[in-house]
C-alpha positions as protocol buffer text, in pm:
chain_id: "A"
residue {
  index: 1
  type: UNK
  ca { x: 0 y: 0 z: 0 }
}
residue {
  index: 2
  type: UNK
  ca { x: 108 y: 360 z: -127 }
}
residue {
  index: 3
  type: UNK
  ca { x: 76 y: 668 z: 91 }
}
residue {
  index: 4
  type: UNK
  ca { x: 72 y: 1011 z: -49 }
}
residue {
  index: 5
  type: UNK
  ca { x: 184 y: 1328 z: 166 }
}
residue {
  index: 6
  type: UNK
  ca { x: 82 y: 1676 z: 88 }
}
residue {
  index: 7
  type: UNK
  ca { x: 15 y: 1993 z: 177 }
}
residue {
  index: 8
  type: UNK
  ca { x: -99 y: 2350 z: 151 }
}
residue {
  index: 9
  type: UNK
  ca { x: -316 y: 2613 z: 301 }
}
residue {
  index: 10
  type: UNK
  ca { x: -622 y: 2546 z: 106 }
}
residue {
  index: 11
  type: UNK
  ca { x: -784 y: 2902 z: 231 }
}
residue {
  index: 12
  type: UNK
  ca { x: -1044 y: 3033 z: 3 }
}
residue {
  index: 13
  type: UNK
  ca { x: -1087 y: 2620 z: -158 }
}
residue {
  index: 14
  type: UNK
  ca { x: -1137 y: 2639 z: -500 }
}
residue {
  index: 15
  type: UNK
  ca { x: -1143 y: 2389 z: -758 }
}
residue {
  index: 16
  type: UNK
  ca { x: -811 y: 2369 z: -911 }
}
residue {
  index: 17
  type: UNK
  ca { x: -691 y: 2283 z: -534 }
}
residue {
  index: 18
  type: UNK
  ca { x: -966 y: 2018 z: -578 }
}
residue {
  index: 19
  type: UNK
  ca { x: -792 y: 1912 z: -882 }
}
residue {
  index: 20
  type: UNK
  ca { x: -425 y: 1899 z: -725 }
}
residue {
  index: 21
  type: UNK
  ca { x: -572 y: 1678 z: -425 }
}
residue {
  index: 22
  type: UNK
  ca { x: -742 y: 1450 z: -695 }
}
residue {
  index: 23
  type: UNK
  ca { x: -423 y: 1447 z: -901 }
}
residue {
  index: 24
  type: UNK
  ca { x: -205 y: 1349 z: -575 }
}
residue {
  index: 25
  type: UNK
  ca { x: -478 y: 1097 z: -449 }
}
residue {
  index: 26
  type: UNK
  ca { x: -423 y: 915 z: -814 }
}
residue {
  index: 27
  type: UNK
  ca { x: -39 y: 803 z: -715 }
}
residue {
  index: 28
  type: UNK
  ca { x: -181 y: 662 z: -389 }
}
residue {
  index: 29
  type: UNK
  ca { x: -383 y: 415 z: -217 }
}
residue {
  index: 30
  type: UNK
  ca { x: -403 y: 668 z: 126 }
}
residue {
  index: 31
  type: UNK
  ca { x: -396 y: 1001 z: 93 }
}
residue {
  index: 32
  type: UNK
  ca { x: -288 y: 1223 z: 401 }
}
residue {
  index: 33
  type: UNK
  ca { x: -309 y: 1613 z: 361 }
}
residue {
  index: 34
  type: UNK
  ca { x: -160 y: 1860 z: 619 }
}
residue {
  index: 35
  type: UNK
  ca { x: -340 y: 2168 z: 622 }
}
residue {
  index: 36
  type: UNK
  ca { x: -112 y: 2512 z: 683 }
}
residue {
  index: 37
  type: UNK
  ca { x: -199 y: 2655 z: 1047 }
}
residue {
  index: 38
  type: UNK
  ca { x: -293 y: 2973 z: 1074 }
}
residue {
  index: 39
  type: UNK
  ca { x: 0 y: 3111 z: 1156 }
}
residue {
  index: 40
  type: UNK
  ca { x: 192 y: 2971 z: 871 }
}
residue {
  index: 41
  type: UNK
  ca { x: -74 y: 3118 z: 611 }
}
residue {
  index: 42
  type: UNK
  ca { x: -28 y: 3473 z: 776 }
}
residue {
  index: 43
  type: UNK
  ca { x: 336 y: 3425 z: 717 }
}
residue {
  index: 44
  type: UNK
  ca { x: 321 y: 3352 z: 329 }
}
residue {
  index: 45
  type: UNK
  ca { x: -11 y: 3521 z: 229 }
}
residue {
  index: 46
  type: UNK
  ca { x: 30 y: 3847 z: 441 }
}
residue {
  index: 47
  type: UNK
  ca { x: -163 y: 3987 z: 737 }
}
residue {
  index: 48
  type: UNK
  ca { x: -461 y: 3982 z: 626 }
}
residue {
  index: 49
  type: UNK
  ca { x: -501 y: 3619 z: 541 }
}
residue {
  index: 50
  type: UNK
  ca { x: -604 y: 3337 z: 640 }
}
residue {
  index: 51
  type: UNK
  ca { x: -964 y: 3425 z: 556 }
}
residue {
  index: 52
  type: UNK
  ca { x: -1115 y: 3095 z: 674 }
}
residue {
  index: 53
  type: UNK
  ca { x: -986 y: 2956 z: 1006 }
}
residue {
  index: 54
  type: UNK
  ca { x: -776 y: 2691 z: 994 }
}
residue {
  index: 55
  type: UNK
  ca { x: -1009 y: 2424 z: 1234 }
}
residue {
  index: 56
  type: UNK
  ca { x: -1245 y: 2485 z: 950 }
}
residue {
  index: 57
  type: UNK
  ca { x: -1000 y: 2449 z: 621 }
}
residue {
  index: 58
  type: UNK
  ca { x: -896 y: 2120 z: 843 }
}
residue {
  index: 59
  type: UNK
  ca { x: -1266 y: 2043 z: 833 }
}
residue {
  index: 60
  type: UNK
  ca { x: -1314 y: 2088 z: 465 }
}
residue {
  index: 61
  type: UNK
  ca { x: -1007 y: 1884 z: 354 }
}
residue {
  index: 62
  type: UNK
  ca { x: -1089 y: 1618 z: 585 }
}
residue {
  index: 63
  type: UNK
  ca { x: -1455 y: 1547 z: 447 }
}
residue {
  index: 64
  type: UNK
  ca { x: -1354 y: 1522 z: 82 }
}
residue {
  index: 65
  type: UNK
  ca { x: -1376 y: 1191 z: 4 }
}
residue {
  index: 66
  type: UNK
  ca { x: -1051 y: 1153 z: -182 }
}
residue {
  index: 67
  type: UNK
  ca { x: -852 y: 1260 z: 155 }
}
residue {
  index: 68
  type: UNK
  ca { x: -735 y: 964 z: 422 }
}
residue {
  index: 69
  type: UNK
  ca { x: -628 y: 1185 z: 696 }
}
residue {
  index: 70
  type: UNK
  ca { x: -570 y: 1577 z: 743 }
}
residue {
  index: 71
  type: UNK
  ca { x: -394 y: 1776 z: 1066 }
}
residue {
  index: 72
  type: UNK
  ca { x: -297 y: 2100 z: 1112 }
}
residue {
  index: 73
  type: UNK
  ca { x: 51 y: 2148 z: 988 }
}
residue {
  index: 74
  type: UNK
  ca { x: 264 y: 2414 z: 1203 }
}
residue {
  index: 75
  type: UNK
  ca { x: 631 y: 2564 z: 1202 }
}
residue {
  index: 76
  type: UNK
  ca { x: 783 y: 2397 z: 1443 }
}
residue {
  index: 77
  type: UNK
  ca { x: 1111 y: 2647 z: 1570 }
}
């Protein structure tokens, strides 16, 4: 069995994020996606982002039916 690892901050989910996470799912039997924390969005998409919470995004990308697993990926210093 094959598992996939990705990741990304998935704020504002659109479809061509749906078609990345379909495209990754399709080189793997389990498909685990770590969602950017807040904190980490802020950092690479400015101040005023993340628009939706990340407990939410975490929510979304969990529930898709193509995703194994999702957590909350965070910088660790």
């Amino acid at each position: 069995m094959i598992t996939g690892l990705t990741s990304g901050c998935f704020d504002l989910f659109h479809f061509s994020h749906l078609l990345y996470l379909q495209r990754c799912r399709s080189h793997c039997d389990r498909l685990i996606v770590g969602v950017d924390s807040d904190e980490l969005v802020k950092k690479s998409k400015g101040v005023l982002r993340p628009i939706i919470p990340e407990n939410e995004r975490l929510e979304l990308i969990a529930n898709l039916g193509i995703v194994h697993k999702a957590f909350i990926l965070k910088q660790v210093e």
